[in-house]
ChimeraX commands (.cxc) that place a marker at each C-alpha (Angstrom):
marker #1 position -12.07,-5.76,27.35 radius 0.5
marker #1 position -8.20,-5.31,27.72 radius 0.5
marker #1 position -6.18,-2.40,26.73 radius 0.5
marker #1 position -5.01,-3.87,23.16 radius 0.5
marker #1 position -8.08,-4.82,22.50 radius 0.5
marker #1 position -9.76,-1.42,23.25 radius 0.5
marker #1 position -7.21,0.02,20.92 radius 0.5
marker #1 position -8.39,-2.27,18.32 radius 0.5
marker #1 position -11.58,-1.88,18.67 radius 0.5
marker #1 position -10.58,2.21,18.33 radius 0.5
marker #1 position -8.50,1.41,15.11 radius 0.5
marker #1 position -11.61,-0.76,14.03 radius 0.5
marker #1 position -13.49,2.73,14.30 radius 0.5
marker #1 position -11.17,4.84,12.93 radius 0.5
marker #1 position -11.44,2.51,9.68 radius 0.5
marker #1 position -15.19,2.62,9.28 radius 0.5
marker #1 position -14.86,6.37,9.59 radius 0.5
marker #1 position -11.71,6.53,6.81 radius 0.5
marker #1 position -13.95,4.29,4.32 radius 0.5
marker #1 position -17.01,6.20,4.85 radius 0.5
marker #1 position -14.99,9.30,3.61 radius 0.5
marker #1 position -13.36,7.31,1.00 radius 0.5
marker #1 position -16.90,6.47,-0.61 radius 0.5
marker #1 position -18.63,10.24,-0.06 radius 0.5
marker #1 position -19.31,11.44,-3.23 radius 0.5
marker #1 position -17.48,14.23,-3.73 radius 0.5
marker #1 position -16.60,16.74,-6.72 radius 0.5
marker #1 position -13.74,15.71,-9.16 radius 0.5
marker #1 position -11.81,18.86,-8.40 radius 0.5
marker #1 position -12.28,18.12,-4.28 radius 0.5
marker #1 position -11.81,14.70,-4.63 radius 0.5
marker #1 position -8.32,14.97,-6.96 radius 0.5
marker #1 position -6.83,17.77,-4.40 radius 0.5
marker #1 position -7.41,15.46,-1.16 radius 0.5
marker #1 position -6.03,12.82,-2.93 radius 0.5
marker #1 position -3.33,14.55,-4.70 radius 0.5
marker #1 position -2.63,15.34,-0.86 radius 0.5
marker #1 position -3.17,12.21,1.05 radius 0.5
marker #1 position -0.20,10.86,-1.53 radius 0.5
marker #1 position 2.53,13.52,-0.95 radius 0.5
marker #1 position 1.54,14.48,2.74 radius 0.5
marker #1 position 4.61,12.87,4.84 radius 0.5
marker #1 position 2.74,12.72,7.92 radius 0.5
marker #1 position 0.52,10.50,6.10 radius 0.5
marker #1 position 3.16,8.36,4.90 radius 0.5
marker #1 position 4.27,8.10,8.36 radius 0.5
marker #1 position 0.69,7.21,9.74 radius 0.5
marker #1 position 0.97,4.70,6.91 radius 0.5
marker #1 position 3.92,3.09,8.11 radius 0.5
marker #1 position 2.98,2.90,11.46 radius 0.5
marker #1 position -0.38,1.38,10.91 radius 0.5
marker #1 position 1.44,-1.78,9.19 radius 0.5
marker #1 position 3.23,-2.28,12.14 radius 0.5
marker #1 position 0.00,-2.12,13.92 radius 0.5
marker #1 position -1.54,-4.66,11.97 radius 0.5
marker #1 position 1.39,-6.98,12.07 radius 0.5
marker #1 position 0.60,-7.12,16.02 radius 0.5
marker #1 position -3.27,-7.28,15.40 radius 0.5
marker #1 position -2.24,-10.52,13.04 radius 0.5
marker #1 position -0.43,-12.03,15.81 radius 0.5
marker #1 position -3.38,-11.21,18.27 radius 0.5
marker #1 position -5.68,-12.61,15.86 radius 0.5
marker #1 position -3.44,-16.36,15.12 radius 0.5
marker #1 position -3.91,-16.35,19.53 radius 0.5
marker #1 position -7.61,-15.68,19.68 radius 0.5
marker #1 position -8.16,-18.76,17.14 radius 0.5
marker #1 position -6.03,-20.47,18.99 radius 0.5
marker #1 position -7.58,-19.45,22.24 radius 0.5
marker #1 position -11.51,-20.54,20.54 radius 0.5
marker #1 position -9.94,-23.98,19.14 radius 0.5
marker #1 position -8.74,-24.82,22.94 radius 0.5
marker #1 position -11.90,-23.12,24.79 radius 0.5
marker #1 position -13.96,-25.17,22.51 radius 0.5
marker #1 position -12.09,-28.76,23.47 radius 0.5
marker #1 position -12.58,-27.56,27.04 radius 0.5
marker #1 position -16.28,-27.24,26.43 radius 0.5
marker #1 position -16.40,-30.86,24.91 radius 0.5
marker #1 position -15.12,-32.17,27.79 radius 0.5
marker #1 position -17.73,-30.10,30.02 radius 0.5
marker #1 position -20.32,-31.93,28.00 radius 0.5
marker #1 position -18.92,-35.50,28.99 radius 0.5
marker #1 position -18.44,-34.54,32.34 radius 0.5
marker #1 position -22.37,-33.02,33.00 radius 0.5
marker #1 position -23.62,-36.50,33.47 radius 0.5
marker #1 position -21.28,-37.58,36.63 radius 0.5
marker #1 position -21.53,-34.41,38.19 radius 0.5
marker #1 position -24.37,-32.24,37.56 radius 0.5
marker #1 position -23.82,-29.32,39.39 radius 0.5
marker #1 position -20.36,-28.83,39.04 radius 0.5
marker #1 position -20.53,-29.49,35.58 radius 0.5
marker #1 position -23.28,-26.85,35.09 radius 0.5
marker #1 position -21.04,-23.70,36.73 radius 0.5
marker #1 position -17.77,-25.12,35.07 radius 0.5
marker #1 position -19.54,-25.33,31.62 radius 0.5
marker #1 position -21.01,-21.58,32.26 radius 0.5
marker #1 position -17.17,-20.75,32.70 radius 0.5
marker #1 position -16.43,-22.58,29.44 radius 0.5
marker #1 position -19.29,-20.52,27.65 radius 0.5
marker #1 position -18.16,-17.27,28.89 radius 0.5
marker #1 position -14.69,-17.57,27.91 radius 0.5
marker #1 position -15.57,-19.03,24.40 radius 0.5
marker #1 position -18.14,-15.92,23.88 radius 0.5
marker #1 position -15.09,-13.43,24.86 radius 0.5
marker #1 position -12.52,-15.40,22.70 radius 0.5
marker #1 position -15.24,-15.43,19.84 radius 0.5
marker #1 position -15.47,-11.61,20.30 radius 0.5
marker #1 position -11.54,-10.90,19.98 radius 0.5
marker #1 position -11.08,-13.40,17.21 radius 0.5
marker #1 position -13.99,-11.17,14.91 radius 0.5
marker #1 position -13.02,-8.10,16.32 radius 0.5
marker #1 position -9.18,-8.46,15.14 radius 0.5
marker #1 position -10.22,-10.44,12.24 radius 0.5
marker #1 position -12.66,-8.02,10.99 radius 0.5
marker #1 position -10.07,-5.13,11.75 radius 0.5
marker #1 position -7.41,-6.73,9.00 radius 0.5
marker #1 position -10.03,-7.65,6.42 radius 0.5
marker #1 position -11.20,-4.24,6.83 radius 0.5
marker #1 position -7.83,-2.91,6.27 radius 0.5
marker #1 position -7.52,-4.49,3.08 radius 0.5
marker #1 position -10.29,-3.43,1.59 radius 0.5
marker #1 position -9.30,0.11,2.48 radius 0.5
marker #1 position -5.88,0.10,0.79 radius 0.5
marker #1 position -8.02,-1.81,-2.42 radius 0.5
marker #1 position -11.04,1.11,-2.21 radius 0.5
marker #1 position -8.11,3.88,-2.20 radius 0.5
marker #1 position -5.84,2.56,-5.40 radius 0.5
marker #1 position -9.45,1.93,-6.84 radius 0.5
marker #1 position -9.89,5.63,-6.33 radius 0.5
marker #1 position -6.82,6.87,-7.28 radius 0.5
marker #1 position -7.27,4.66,-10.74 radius 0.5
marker #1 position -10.64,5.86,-11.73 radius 0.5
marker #1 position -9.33,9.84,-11.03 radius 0.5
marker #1 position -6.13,9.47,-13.06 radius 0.5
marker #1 position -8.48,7.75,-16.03 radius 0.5
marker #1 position -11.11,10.55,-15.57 radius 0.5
marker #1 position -7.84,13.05,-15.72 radius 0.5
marker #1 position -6.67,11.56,-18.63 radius 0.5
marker #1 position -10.01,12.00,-20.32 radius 0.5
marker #1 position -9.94,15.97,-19.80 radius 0.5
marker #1 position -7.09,15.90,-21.05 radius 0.5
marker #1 position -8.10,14.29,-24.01 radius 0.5
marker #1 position -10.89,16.81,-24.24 radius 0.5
marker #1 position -8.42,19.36,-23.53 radius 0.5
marker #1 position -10.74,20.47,-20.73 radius 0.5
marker #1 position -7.76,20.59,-18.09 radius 0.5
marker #1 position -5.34,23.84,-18.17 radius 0.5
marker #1 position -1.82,22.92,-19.03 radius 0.5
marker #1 position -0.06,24.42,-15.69 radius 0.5
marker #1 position -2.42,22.93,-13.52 radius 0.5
marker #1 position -0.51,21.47,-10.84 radius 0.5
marker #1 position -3.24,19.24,-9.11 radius 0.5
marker #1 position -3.50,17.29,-12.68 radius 0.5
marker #1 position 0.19,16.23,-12.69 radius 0.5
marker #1 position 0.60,15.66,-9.00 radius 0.5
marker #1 position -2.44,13.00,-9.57 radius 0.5
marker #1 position -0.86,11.46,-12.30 radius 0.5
marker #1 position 1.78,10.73,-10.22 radius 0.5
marker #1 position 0.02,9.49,-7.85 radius 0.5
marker #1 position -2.07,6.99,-9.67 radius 0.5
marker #1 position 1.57,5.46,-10.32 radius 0.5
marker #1 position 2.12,4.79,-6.62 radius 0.5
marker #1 position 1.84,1.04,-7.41 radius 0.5
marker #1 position 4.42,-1.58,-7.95 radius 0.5
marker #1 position 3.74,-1.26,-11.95 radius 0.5
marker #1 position 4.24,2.42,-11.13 radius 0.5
marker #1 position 7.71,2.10,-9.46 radius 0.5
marker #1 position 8.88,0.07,-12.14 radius 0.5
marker #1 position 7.56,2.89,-15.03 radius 0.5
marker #1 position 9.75,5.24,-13.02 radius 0.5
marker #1 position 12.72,3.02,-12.36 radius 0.5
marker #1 position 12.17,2.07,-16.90 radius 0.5
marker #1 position 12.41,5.66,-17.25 radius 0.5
marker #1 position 15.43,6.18,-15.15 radius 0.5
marker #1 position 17.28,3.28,-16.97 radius 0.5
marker #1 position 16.46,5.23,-20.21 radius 0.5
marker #1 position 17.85,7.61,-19.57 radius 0.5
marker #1 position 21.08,6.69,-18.40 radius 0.5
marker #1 position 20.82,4.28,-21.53 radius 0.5
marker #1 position 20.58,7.27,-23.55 radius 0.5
marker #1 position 23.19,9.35,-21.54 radius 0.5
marker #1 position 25.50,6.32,-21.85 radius 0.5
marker #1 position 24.47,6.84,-26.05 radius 0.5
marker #1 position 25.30,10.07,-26.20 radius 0.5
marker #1 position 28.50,9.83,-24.38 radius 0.5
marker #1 position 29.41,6.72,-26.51 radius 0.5
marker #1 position 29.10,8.77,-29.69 radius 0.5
marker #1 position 31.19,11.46,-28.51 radius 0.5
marker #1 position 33.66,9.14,-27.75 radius 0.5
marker #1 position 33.29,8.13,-31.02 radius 0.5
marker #1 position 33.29,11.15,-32.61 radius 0.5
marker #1 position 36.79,12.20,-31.09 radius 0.5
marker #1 position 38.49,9.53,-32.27 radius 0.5
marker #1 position 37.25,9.94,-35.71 radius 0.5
marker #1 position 38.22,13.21,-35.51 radius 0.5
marker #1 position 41.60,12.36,-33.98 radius 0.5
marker #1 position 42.08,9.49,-36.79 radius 0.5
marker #1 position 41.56,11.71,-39.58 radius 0.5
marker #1 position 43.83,14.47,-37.55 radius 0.5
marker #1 position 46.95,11.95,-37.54 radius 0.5
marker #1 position 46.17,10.45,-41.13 radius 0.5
marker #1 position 46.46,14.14,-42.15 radius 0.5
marker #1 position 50.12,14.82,-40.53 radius 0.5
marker #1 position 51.16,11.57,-41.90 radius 0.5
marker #1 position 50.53,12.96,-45.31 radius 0.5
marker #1 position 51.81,16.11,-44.43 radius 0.5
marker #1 position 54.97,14.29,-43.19 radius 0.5
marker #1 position 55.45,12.27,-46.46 radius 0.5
marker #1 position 55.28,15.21,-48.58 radius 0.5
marker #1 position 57.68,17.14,-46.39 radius 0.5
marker #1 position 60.63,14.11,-47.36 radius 0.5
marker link #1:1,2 radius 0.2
marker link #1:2,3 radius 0.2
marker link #1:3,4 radius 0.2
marker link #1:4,5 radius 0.2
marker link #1:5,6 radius 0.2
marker link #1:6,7 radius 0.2
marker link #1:7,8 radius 0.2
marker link #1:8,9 radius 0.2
marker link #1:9,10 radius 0.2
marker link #1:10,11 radius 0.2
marker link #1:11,12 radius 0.2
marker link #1:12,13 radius 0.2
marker link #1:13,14 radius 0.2
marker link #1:14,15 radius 0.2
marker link #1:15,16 radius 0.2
marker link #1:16,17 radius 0.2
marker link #1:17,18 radius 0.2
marker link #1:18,19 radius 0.2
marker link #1:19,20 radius 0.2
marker link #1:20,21 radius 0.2
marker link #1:21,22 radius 0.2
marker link #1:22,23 radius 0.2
marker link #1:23,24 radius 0.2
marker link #1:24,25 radius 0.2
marker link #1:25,26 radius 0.2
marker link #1:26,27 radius 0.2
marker link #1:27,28 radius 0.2
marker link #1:28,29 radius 0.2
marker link #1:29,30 radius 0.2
marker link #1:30,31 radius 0.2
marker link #1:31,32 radius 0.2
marker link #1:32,33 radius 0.2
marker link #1:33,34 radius 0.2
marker link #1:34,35 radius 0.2
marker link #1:35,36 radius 0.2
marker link #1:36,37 radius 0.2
marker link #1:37,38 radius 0.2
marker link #1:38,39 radius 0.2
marker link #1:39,40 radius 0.2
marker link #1:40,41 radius 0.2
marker link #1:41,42 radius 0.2
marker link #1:42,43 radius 0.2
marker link #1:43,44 radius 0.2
marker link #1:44,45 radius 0.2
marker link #1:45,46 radius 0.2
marker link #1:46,47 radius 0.2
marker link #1:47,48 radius 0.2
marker link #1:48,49 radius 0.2
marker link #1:49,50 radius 0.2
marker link #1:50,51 radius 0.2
marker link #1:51,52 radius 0.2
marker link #1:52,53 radius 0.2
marker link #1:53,54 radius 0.2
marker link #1:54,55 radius 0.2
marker link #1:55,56 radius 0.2
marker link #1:56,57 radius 0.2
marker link #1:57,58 radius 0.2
marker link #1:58,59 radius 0.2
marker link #1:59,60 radius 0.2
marker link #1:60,61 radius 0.2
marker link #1:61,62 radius 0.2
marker link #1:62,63 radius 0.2
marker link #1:63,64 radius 0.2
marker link #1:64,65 radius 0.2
marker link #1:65,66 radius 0.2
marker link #1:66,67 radius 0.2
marker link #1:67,68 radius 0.2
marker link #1:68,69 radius 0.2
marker link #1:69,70 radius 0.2
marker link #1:70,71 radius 0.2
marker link #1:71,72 radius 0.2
marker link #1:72,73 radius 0.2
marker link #1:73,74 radius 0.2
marker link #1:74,75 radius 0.2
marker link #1:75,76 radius 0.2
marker link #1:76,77 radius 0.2
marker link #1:77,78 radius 0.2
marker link #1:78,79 radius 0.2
marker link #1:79,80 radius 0.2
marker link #1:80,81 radius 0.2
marker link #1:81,82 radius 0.2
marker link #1:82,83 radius 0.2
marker link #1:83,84 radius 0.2
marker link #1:84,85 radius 0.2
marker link #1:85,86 radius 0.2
marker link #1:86,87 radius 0.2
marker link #1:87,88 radius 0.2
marker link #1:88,89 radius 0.2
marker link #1:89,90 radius 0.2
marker link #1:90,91 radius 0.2
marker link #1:91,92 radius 0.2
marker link #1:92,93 radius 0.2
marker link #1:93,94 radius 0.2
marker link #1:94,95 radius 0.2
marker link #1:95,96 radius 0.2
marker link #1:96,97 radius 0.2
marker link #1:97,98 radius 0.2
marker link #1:98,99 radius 0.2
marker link #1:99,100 radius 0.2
marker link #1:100,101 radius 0.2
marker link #1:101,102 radius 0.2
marker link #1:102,103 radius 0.2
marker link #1:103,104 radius 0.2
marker link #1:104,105 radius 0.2
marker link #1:105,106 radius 0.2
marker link #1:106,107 radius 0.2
marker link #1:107,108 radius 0.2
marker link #1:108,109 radius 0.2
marker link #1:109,110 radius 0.2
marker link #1:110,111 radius 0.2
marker link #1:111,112 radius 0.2
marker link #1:112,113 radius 0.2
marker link #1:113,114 radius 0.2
marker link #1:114,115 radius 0.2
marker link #1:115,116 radius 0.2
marker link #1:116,117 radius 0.2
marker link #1:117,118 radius 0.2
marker link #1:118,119 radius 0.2
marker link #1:119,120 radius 0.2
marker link #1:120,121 radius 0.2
marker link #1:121,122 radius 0.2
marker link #1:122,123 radius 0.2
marker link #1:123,124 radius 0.2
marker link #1:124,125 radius 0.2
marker link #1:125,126 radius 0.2
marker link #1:126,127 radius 0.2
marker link #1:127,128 radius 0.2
marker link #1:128,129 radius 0.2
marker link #1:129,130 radius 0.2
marker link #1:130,131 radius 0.2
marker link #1:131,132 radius 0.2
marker link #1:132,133 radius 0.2
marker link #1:133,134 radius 0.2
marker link #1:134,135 radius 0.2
marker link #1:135,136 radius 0.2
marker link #1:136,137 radius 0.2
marker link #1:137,138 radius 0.2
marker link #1:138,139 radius 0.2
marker link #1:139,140 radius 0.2
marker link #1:140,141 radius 0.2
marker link #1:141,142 radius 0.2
marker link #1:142,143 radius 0.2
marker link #1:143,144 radius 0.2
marker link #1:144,145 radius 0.2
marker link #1:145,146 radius 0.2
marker link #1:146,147 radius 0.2
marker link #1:147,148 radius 0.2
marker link #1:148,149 radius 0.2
marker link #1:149,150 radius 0.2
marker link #1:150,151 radius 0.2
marker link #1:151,152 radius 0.2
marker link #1:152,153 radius 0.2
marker link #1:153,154 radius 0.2
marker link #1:154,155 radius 0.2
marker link #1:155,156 radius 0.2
marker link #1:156,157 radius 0.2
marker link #1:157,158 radius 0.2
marker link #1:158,159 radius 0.2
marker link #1:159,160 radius 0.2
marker link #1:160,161 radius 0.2
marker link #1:161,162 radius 0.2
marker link #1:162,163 radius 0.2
marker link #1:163,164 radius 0.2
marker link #1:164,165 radius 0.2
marker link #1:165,166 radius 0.2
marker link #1:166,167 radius 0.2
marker link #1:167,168 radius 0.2
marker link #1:168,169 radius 0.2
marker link #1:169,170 radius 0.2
marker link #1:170,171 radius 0.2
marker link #1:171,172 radius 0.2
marker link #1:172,173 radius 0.2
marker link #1:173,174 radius 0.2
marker link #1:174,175 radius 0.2
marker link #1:175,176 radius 0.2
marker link #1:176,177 radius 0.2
marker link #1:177,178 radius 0.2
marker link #1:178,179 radius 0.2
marker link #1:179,180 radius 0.2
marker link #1:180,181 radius 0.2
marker link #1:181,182 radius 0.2
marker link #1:182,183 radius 0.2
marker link #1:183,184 radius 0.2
marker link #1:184,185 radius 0.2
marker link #1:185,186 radius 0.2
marker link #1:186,187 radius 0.2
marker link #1:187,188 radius 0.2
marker link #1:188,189 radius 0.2
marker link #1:189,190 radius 0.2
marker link #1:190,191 radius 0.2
marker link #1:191,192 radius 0.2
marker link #1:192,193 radius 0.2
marker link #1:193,194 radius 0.2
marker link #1:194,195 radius 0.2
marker link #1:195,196 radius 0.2
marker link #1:196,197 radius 0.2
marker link #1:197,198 radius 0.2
marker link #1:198,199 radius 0.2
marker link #1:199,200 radius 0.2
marker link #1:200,201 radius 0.2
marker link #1:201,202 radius 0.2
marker link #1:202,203 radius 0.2
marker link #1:203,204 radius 0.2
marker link #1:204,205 radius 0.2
marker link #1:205,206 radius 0.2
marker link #1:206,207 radius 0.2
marker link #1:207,208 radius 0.2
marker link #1:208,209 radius 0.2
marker link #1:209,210 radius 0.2
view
């Protein structure tokens, strides 16, 4: 096995190992700090971001070990046709065939299974972080969670890590400077009422003076 491969095969690992911890039952308290923490850590993020760039190269050695069974396997067609003029020959080149196929085979599950595996991680963990925002929202509810604890709010946050989630925040920024824009538009207003009624007044003023 080559050195990318190897690594894959050690990412491959490292995945089975991150879902198996994802999928320990653990208590809700344990389970919301770790989580609360996996979502603000920036080394994670980082890890994060450098393990899509990973898988972008294990996509592109996945597309060449198809590509690599689809020609092993016309090469192992031919073998076939060729076994009757030449016995022998035909025999050793068709074990060549077979040995290459079985090693493409291997590289084209071993990278395939790494990216379906990866999606299913990133599904398991928003799974995760959905069910322990609704089971925070529930002790709330009950008013079973304290008000200043922080764990609670940092996992509400987190269970908005989502595209709908960005676009909550980015609906509540645009309020905001909707209702900034209101309040600064009524001022406005406000002044020139108040200016308007200012020069109507020293107009009077003025006519009564003549």
């Amino acid at each position: 096995m080559t050195l990318y491969y190897s690594l894959v095969f050690a990412l491959l690992v490292f995945e089975m190992a991150v879902f198996v911890s994802l999928i320990i039952p653990l208590p809700f308290t344990m389970k919301r700090k770790l989580f609360s923490f996996i979502s603000e850590s920036p080394i994670i993020a980082k890890l994060q971001y450098g393990l899509k760039i990973t898988f972008i190269f294990i996509l592109i050695l996945f597309v060449d070990s198809v590509n690599r069974v689809y020609r092993v396997q016309v090469e192992l067609g031919q073998a076939k046709h060729q076994q009757g003029a030449g016995a022998g020959v035909a025999g050793s080149e068709r074990m060549e065939v077979q040995a290459r196929k079985f090693y493409s085979q291997r590289n084209m599950y071993l990278c395939g299974f790494t990216l379906f595996l990866s999606l299913i991680l990133n599904r398991t963990y928003v799974m995760i972080l959905d069910t322990l925002r609704l089971e925070q929202e529930v002790k709330d509810m009950k008013g079973e969670t304290p008000k200043n604890d922080k764990n609670a709010a940092k996992l509400g946050e987190a269970g908005e890590l989502g595209e709908i989630g960005q676009l909550k925040k980015k609906l509540a920024e645009k309020e905001k400077d909707l209702e900034a824009m209101r309040k600064q538009s009524q001022g406005l207003s406000n002044e020139y009422n108040r200016l308007g009624d200012q020069m109507t007044q020293e107009d009077g003023s003025n006519k009564k003076a003549r």
